[in-house]
Structures are given as structure tokens and as C-alpha cells.
HTML snippet that shows the backbone in 3Dmol.js (N, CA, C, O; Angstrom):
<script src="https://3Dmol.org/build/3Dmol-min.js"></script>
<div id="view" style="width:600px;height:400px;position:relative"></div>
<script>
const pdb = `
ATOM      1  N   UNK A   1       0.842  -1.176   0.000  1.00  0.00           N
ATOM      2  CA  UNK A   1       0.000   0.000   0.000  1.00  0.00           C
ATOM      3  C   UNK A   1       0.891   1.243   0.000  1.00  0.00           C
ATOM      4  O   UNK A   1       1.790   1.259   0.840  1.00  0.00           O
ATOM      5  N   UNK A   2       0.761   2.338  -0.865  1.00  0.00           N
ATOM      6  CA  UNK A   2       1.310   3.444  -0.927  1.00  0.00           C
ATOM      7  C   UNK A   2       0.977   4.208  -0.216  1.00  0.00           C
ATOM      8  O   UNK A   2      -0.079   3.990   0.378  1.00  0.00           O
ATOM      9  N   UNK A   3       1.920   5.789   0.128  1.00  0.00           N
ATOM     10  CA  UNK A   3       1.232   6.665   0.772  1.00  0.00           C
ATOM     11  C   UNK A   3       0.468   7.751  -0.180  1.00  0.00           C
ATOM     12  O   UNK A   3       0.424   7.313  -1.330  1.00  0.00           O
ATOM     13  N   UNK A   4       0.078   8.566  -0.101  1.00  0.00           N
ATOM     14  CA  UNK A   4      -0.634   9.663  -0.941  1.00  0.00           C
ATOM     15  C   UNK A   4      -0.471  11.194  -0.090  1.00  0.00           C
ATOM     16  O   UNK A   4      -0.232  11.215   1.117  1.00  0.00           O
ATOM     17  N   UNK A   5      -0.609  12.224  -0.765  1.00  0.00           N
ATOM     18  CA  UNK A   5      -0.413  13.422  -0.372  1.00  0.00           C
ATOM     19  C   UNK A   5      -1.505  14.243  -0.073  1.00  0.00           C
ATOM     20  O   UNK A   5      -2.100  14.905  -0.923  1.00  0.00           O
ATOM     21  N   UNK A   6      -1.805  14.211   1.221  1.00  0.00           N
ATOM     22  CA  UNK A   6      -3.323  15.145   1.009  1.00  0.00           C
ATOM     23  C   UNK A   6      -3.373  16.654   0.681  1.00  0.00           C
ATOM     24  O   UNK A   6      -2.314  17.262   0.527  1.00  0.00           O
ATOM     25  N   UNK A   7      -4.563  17.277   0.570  1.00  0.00           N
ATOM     26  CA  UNK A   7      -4.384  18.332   0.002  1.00  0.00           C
ATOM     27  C   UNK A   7      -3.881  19.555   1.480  1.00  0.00           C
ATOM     28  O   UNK A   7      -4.028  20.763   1.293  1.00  0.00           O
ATOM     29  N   UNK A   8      -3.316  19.033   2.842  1.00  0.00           N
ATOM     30  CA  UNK A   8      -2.682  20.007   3.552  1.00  0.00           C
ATOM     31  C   UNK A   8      -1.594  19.830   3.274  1.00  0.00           C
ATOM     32  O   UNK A   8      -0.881  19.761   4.275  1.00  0.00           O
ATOM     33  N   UNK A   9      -0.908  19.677   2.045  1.00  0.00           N
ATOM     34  CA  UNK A   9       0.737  19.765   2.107  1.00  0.00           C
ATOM     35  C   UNK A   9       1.059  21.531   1.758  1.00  0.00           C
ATOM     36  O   UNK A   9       0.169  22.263   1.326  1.00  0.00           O
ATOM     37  N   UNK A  10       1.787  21.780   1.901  1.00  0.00           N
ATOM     38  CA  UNK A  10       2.376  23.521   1.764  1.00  0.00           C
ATOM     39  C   UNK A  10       3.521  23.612   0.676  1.00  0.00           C
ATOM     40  O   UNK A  10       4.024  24.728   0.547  1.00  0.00           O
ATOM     41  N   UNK A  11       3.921  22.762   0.009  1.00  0.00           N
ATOM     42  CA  UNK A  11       4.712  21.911  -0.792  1.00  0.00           C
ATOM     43  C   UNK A  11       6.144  22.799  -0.411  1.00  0.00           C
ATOM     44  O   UNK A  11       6.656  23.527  -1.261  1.00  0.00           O
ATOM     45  N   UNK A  12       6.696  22.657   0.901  1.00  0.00           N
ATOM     46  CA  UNK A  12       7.820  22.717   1.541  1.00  0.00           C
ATOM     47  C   UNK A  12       8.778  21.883   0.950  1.00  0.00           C
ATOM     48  O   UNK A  12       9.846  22.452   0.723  1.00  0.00           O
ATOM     49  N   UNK A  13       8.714  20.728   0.642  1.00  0.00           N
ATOM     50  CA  UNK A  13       9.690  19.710  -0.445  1.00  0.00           C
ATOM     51  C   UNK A  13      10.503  18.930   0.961  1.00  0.00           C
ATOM     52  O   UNK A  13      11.477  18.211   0.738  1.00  0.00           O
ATOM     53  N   UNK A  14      10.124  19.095   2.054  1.00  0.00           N
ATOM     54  CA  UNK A  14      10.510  18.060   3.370  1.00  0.00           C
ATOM     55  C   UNK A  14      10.442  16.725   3.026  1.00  0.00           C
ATOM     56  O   UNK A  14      11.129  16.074   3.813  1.00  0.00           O
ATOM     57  N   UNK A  15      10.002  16.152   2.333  1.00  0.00           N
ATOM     58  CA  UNK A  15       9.299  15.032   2.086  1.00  0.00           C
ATOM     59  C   UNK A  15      10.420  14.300   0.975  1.00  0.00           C
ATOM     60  O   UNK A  15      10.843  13.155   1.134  1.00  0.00           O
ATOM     61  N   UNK A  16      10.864  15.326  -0.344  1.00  0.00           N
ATOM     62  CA  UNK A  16      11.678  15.069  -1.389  1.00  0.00           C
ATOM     63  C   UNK A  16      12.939  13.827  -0.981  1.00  0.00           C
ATOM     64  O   UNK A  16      13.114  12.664  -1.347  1.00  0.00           O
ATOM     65  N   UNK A  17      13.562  14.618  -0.181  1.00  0.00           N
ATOM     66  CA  UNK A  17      15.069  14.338   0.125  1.00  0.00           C
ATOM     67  C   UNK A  17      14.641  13.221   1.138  1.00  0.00           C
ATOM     68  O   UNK A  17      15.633  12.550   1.421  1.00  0.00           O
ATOM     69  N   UNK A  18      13.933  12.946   1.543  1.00  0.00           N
ATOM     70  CA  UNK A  18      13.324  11.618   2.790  1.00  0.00           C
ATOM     71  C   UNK A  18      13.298  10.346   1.617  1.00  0.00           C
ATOM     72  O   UNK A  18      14.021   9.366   1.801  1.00  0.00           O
ATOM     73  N   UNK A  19      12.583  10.418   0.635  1.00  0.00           N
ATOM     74  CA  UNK A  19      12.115   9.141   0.199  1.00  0.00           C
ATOM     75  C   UNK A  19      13.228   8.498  -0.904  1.00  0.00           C
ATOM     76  O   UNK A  19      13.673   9.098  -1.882  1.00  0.00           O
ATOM     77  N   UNK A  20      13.527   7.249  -0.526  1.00  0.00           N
ATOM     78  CA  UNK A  20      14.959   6.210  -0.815  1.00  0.00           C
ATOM     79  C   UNK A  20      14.285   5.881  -2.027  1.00  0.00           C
ATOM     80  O   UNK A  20      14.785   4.920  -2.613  1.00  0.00           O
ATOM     81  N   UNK A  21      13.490   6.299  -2.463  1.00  0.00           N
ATOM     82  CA  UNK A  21      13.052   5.847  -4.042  1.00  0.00           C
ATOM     83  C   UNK A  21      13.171   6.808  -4.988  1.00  0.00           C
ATOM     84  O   UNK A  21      13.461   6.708  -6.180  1.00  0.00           O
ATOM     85  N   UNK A  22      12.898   7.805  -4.283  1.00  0.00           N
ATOM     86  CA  UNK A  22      12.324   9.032  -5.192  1.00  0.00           C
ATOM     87  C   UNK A  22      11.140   8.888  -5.710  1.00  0.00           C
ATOM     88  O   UNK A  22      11.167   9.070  -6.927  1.00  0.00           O
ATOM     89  N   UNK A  23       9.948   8.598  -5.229  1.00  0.00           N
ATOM     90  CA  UNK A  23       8.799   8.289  -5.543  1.00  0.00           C
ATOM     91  C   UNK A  23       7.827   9.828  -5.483  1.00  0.00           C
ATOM     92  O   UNK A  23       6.683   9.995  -5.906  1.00  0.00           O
ATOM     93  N   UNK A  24       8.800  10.892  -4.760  1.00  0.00           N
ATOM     94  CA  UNK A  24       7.728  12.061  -4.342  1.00  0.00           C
ATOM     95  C   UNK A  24       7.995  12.951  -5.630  1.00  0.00           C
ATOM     96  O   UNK A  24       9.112  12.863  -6.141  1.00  0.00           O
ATOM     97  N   UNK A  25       7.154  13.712  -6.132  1.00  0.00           N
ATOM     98  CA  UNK A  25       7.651  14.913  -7.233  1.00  0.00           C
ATOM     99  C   UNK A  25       6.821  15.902  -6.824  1.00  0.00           C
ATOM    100  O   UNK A  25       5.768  15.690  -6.223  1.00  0.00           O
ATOM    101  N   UNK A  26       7.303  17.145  -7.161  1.00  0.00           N
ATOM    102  CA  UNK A  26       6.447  18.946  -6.851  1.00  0.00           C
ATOM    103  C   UNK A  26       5.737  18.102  -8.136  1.00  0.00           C
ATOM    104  O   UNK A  26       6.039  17.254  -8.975  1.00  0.00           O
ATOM    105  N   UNK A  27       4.337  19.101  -7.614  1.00  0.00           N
ATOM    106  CA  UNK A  27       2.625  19.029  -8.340  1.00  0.00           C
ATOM    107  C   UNK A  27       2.372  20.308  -8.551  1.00  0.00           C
ATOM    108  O   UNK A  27       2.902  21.290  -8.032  1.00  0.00           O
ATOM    109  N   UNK A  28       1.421  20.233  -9.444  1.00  0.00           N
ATOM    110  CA  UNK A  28       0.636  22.076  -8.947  1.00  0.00           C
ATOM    111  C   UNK A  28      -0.635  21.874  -8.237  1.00  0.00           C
ATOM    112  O   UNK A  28      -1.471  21.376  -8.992  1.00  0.00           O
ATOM    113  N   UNK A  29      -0.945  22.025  -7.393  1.00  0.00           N
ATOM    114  CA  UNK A  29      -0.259  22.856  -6.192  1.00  0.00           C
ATOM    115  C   UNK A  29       0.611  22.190  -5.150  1.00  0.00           C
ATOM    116  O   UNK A  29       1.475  22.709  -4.443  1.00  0.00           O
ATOM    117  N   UNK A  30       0.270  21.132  -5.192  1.00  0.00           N
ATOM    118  CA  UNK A  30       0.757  20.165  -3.975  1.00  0.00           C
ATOM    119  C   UNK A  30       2.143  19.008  -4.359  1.00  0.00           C
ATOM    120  O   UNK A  30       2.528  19.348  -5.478  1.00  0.00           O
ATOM    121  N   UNK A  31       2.647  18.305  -4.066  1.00  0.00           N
ATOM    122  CA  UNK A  31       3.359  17.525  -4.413  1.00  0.00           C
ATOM    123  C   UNK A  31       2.478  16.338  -4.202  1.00  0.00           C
ATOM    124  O   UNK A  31       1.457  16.251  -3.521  1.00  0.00           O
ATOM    125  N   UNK A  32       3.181  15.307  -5.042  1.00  0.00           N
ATOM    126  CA  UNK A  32       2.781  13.762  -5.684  1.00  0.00           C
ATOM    127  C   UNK A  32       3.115  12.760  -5.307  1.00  0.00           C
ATOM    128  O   UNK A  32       4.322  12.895  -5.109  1.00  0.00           O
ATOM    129  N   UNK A  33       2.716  11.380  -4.957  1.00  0.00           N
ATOM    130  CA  UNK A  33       3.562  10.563  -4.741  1.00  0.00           C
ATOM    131  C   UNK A  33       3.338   9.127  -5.699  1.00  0.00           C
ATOM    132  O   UNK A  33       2.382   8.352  -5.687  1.00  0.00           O
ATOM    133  N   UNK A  34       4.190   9.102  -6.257  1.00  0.00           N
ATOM    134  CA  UNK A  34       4.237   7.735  -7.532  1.00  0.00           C
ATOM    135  C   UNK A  34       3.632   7.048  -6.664  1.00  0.00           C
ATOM    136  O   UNK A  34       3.883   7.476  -5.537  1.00  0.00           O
ATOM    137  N   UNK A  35       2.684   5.841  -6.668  1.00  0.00           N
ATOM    138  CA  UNK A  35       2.212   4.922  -6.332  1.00  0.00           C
ATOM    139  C   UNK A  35       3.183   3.067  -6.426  1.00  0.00           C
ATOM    140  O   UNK A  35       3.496   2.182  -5.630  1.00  0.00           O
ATOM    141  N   UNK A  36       3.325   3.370  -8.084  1.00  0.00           N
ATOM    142  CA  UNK A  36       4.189   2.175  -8.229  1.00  0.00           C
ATOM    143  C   UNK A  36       5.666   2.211  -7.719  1.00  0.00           C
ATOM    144  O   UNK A  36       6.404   1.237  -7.568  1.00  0.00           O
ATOM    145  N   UNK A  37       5.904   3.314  -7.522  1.00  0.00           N
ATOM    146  CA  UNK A  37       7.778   3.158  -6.655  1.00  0.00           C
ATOM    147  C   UNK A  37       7.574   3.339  -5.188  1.00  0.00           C
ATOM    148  O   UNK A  37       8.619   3.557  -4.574  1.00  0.00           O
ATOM    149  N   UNK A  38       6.030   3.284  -4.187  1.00  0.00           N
ATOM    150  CA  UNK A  38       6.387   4.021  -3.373  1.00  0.00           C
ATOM    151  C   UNK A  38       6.498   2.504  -2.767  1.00  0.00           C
ATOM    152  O   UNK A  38       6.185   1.499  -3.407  1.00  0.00           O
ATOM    153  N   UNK A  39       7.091   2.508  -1.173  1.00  0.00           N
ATOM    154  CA  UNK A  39       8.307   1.035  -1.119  1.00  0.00           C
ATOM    155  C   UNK A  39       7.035   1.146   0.436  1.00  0.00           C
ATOM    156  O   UNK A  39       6.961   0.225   1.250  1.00  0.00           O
ATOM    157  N   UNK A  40       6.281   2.276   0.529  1.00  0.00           N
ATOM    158  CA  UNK A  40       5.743   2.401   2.280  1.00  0.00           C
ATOM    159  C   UNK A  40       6.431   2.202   3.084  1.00  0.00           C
ATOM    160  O   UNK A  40       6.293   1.171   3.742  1.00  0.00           O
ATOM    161  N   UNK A  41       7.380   3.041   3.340  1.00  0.00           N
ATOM    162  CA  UNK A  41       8.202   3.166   4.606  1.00  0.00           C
ATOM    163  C   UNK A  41       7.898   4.047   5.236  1.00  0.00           C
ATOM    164  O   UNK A  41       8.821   4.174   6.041  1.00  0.00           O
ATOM    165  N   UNK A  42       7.073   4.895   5.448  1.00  0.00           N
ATOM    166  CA  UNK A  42       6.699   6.191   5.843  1.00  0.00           C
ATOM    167  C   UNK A  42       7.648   7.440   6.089  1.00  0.00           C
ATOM    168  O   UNK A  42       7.211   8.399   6.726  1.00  0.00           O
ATOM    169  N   UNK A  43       8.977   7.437   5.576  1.00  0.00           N
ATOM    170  CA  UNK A  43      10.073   7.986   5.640  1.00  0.00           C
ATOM    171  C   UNK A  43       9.343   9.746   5.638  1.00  0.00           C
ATOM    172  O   UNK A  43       9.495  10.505   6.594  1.00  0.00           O
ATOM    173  N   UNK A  44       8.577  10.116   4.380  1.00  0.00           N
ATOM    174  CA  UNK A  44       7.947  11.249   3.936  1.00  0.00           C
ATOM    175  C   UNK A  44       7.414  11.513   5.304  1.00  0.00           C
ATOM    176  O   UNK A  44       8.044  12.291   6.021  1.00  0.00           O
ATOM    177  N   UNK A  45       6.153  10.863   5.815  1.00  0.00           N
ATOM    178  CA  UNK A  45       5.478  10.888   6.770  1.00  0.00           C
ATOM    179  C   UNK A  45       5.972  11.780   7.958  1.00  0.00           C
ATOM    180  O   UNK A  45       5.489  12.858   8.303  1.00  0.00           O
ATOM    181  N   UNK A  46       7.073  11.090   8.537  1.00  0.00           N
ATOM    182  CA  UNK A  46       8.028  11.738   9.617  1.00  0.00           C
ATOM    183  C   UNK A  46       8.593  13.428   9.642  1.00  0.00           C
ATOM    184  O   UNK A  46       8.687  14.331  10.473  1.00  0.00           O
ATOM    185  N   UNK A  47       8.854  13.239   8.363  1.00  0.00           N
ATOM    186  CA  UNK A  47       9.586  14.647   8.169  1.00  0.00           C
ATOM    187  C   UNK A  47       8.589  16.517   7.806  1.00  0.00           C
ATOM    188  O   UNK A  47       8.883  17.712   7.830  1.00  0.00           O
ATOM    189  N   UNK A  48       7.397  15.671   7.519  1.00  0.00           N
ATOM    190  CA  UNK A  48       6.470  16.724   6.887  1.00  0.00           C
ATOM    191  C   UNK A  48       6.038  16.669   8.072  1.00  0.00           C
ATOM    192  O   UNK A  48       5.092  17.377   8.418  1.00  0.00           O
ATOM    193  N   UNK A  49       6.309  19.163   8.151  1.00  0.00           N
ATOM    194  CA  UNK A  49       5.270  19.486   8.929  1.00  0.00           C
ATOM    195  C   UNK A  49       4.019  19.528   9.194  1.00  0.00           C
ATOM    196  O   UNK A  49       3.466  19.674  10.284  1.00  0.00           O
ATOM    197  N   UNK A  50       3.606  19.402   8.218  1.00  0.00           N
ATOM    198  CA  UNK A  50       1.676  19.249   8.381  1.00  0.00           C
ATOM    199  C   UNK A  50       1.324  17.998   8.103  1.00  0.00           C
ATOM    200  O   UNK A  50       0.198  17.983   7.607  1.00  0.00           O
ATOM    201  N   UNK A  51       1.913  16.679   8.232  1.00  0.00           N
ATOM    202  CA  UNK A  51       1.645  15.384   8.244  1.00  0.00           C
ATOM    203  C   UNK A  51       0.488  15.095   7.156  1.00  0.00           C
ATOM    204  O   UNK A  51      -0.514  14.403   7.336  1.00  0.00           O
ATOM    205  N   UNK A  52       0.936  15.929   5.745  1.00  0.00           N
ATOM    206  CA  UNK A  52       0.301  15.472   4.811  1.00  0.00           C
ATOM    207  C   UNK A  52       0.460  13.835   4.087  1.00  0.00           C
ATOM    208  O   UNK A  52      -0.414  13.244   3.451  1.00  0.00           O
ATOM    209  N   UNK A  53       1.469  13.482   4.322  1.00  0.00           N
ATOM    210  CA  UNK A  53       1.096  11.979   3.658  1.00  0.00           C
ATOM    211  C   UNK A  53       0.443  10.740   4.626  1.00  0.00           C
ATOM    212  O   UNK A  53       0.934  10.472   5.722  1.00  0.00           O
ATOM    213  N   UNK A  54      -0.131  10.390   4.352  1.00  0.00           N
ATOM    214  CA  UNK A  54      -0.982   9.475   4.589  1.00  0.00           C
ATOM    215  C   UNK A  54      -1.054   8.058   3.994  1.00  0.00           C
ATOM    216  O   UNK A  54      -1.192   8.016   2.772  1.00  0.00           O
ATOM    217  N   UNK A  55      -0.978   6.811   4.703  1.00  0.00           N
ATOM    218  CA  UNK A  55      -1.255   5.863   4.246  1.00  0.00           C
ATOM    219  C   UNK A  55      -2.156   5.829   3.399  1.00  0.00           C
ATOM    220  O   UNK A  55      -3.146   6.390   3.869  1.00  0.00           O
ATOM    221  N   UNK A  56      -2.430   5.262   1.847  1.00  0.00           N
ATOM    222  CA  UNK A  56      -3.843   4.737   0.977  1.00  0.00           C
ATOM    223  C   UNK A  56      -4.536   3.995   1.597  1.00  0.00           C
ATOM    224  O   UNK A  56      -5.568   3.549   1.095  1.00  0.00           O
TER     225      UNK A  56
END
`;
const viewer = $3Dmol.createViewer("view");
viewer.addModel(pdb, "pdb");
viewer.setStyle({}, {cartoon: {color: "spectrum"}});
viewer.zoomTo();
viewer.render();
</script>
């Protein structure tokens, strides 16, 4: 199961440099998270201030 980005992210890019896949990319407005590379480690999770990613 992947994580996903809800729409409280502030797209700070905290999240970028966390994930060992590179599964996250800037969006407009929000940032993205690939589904098929994401590995669910919650790495993103930890580091974002507004605890926008979320388990699917």
C-alpha cells in the first residue's frame, strides 16, 4: 500500500530528500507521490510538517 499526499501539504519539499526511491515529485499545487515506486516506509510521513502523507 502506498502513501498519498493530502491536500494540507504547503509543498515545503521536506518530504523530497526523505524518500529512498524518489517516488515524491512537486505538483501544482501540492506535491505527488508515484504509487508504483512508493516502497511504504513512511520515511515522507516523519519529516512533513503538516503530516500530509498518509497511508492509501
Amino acid at each position: 500500500m502506498a502513501y498519498v499526499i493530502d491536500d494540507t501539504c504547503i509543498a515545503c519539499g521536506a518530504c523530497v530528500t526523505e524518500c529512498p526511491v524518489e517516488a515524491i515529485a512537486e505538483g501544482d499545487p501540492i506535491y505527488t507521490i508515484d504509487a508504483e515506486n512508493c516502497i511504504d516506509c513512511g520515511a515522507c510521513s516523519t519529516v512533513c510538517p503538516v503530516e500530509a502523507p498518509k497511508p492509501e
